[in-house]
N, C-alpha and C positions, 0 to 999 in steps of 0.2 A: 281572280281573287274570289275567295267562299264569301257570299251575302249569306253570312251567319241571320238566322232568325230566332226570334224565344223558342220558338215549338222544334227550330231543328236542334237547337243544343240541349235542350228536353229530352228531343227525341234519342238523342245520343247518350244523355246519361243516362237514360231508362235503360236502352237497347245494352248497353258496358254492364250494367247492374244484373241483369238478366241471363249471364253469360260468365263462363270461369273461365280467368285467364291464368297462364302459367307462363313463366319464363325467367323477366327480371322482377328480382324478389319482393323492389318496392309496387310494382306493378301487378304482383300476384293478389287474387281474392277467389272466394266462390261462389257461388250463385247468390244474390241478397236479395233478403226478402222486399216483400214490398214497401212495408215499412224502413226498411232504410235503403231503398233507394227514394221515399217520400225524405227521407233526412237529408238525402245530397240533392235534392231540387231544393229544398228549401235552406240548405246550406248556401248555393250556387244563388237563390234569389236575394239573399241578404248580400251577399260578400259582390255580386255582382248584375243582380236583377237579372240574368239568366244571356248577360254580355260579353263580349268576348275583347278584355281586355290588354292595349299593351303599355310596356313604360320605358319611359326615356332612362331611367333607372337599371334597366333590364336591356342594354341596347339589341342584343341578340331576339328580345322578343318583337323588335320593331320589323324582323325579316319575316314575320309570318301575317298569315290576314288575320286583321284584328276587326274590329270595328270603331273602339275608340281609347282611348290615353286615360291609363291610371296615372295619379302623382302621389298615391300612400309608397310609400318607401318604396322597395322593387317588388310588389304585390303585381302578378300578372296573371292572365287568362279568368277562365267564369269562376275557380275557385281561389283566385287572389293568392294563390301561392308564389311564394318567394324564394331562391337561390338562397345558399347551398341545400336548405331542405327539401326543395322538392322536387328531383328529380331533374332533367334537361330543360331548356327553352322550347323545342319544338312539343316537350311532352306537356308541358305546363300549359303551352296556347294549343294545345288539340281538346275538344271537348272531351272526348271519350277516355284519353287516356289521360286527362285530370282527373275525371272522374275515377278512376282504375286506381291513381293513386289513393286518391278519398275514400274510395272502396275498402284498400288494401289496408290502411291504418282503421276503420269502424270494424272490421270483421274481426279485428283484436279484442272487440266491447262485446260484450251482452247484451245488444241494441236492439233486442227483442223484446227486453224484459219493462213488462207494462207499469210496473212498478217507479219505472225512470221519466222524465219526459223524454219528447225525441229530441228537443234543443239540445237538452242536457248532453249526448251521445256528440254532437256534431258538435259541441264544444270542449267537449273532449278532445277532439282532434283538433280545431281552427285553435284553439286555445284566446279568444277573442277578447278585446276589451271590452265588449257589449255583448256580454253571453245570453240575456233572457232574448233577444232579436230572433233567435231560429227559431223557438215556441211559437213565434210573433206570427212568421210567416209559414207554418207549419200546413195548416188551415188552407192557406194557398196551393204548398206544394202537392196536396193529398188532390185538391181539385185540379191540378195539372196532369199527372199521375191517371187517375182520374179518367181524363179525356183522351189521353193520348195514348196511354199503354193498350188501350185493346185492340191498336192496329197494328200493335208491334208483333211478331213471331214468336212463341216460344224459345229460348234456346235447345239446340241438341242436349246441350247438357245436361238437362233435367231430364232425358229420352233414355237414359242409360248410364252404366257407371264403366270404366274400361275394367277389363278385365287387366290390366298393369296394374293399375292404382289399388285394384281391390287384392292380389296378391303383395302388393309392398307393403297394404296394413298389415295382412297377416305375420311377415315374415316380422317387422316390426315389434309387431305382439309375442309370438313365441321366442323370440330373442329375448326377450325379457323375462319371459318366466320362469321365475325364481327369487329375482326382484323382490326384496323386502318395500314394506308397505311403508308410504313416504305422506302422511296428510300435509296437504298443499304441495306434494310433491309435482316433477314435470319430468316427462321421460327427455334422455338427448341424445343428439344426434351423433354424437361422437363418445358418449361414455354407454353402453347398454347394461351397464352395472347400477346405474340409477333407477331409482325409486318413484311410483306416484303413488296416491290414490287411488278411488275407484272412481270419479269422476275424472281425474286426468287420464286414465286408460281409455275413456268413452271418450273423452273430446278427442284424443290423439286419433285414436282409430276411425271416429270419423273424417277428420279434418285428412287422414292419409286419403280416405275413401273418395272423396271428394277431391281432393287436390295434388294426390302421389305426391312423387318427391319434392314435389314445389311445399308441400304441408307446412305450418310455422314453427310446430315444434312449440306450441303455447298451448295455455288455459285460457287463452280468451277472456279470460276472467269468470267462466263459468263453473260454475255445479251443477248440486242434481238441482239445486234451487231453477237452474234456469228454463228446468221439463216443467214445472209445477203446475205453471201459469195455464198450460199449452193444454185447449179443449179437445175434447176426442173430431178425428177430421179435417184440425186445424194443423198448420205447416209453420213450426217455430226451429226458432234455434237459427245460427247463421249456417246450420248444416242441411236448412228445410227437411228438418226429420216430421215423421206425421205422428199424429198420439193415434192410436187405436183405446178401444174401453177393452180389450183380452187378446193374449197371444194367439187366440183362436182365428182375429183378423188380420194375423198378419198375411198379405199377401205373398205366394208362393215364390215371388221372385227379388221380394226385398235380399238388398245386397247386408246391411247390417240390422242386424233387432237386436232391443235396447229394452232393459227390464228396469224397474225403478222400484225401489221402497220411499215414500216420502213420512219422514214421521214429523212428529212434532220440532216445530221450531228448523226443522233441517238440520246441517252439520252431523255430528256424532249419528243423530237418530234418521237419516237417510243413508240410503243405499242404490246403487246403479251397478250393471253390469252387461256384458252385449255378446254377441255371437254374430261373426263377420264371415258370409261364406259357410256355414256349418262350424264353423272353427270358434269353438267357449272361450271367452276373455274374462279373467277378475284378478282386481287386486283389492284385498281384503285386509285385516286388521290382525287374521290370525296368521295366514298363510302365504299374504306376499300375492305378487303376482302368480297365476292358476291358468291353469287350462284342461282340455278334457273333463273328467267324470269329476274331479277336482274342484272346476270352476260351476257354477250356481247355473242350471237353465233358465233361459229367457223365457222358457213355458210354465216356468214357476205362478202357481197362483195361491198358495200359501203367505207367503212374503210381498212377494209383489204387490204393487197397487199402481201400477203407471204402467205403460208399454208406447212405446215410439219405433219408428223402423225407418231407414234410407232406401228411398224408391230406388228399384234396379229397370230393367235388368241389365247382368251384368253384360258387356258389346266385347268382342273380341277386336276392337280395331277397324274393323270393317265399316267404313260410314255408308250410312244410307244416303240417297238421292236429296232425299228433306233434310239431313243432315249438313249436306254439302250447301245446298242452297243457299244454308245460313252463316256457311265458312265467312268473314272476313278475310279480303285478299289485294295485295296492293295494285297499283293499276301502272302497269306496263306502257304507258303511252308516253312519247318523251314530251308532252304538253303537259302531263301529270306536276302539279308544283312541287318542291321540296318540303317533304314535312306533313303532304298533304294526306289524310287520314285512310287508311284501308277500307273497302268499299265492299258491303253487302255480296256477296255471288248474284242474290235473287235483284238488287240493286240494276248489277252491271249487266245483265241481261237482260233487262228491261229497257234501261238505257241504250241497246246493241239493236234491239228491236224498234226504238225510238228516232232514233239518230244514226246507229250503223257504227262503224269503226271513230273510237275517241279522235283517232290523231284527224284522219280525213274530217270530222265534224269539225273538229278546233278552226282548220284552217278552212272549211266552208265559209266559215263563221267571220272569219279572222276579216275575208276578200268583203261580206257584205258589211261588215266595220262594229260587230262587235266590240264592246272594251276587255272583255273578260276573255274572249278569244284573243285579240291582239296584244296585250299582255303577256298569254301564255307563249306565244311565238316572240315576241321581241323578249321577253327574259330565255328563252331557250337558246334564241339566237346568239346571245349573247354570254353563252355556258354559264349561266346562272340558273337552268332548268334542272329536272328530277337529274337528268346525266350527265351534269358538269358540261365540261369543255372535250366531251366525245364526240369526235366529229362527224361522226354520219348526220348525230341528232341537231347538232348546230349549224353543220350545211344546208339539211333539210328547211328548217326554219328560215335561214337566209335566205336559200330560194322564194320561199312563199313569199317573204318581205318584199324583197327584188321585184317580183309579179306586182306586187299591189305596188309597190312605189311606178312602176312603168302604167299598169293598166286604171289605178282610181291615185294618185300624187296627194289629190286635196284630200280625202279620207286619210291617208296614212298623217298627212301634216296635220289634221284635226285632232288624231288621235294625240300627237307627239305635244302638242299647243293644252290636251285638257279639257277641250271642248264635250 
């Protein structure tokens, strides 16, 4: 059983935040900044002081490790989310891929924008009856944050952009040009005959850059209003674009540059446009969707007055050695629990170095009368482990049991008794 602690399921939502995940869609997000991944600690400390809840309400949540009994409706795990919204029972009591969800619904907000509280964002999503509570504990989570993120790894994902993702903006972009110009418009996935803006052209194209086909296909709710804020240096947007003060900084290997007019008031009197890969994006007022000699250079300094760029460079697929490190990857041992969370690379090699092989460890463990070791063997035993009622895995286990009940009887009856 996981002995959840504050700092480990911290340590989890920080590390999920820092990290883009792709695959199932409510599960999908991009790298978040730090600021909101301060909003889902401090979301997690209200809704559940940073505990890892289960409910009788949720009976499916009572098969995973909890630490203690919620009784608000079927509110489960550190983000108290509840069936049918959100997501399975194993995903709901796993920290990290709660947090994934939490992630995935705030990267739809402008949760950047300073103009907002941070409550205010995480209440957006919790939808609470005690909404000013996240403000509350805001303060807190930035000190948690704080402490703990600077032993964490960067992710790879800030290392580089794939070269897949950054051709599927493009191909996205030139399919549309032609496109009549749509304010508030949203490009889609299934009509390319549709219309945006000049801001939804820039959010789209990054959000493909960032997230290939996993992309949301949203405005997030942003504009150019949501560059404005963002000082030269500084890393905004939930696309952690950086502001340079002239095109002249842009670095040689950003993947997209992003040109801005900010006028008065915003709306009408702002302007954005970007250039992904060498390849010019705009959808303008007079012409529609543009590209080429057509679409406005991002080296504009006439018009312009803002410049942002998504760090590259761009990676061929190829992971590097520090890249892999940081793969999360599940753990093949048949003492592994069901449901039990995917495990650092640099993690399980530490632990390999520590300990040696999981399974041989488990049942070291299991013969000197650990509880957490003999647990794992008598639920294996019992094809209630990571591989069911496969019998290699459930023999194996037997046997061990069999050894300790013949060679230590009173440890195994200890264990069975609760002692």
């Amino acid at each position: 059983m996981v002995a959840y602690t504050r700092d480990l399921i911290a340590r989890r939502i920080i590390s999920e935040g820092r990290s883009v995940r792709t695959g199932t869609s409510y599960l999908n997000h991009p790298v978040i900044s730090p600021r909101g991944i301060q909003i889902a600690l401090a979301t997690a400390l209200v809704e559940s002081n940073l505990t890892m809840y289960a409910n009788y309400a949720d009976p499916e949540s009572l098969k995973y490790d909890h630490d203690a009994i919620s009784y608000d409706a079927n509110s489960v795990g550190v983000f108290q989310q509840r069936a049918p919204w959100w997501g399975t029972a194993a995903e709901r009591m796993d920290p990290a891929l709660s947090a994934a969800m939490f992630y995935s619904a705030l990267a739809k907000r402008n949760y950047n924008d300073p103009n907002r509280s941070p409550g205010s964002f995480a209440q957006s999503v919790q939808q609470s009856a005690f909404p000013t509570r996240y403000d509350e504990r805001f303060a807190d989570a930035v000190a948690i944050y704080n402490r703990l993120s600077g032993g964490l790894p960067t992710p790879p994902s800030v290392a580089g952009v794939p070269r897949a993702n950054v051709e599927f903006a493009k191909r996205i972009g030139l399919d549309r040009v032609g496109n009549g110009y749509v304010y508030g418009g949203n490009w889609s996935p299934t009509d390319v005959q549709r219309g945006t803006d000049c801001s939804g052209l820039v959010v789209d194209i990054c959000d493909a850059v960032r997230n290939g086909t996993g992309m949301a296909w949203s405005r997030h709710g942003m504009s150019t209003e949501s560059w404005r804020p963002i000082e030269v240096g500084q890393s905004g947007t939930i696309f952690n674009t950086i502001c340079v003060a002239s095109p002249a900084d842009f670095p040689p290997d950003a993947v997209v540059k992003i040109a801005l007019h900010h006028g008065p008031g915003g709306g009408a009197n702002s302007h954005m446009w970007c250039e992904v890969d060498g390849v010019r994006l705009e959808s303008n007022g007079s012409d529609g969707c543009v590209t080429g000699p057509r679409a406005r250079s991002v080296y504009d300094t006439a018009y312009a007055n803002d410049w942002a760029y998504i760090p590259g460079p761009i990676t061929d697929g190829q992971q590097t050695l520090e890249e892999l490190l940081m793969l999360k990857v599940p753990s093949l041992s048949i003492y592994a629990n069901p449901g039990e969370p995917d495990v650092d690379v640099v993690d399980m090699i530490r632990a390999l170095d520590a300990h040696g092989d999981h399974e041989a460890y488990v049942e070291r463990q299991a013969r000197l009368g650990d509880s957490d070791a003999l647990s794992r063997v008598v639920r294996t035993a019992a094809g209630k482990g990571k591989y069911g009622n496969t019998s290699g895995a459930v023999n194996q286990a037997k046997a061990v049991l069999a050894e300790i009940e013949t060679a230590t009887p009173a440890l195994l009856q200890r264990f069975v008794n609760g002692a």
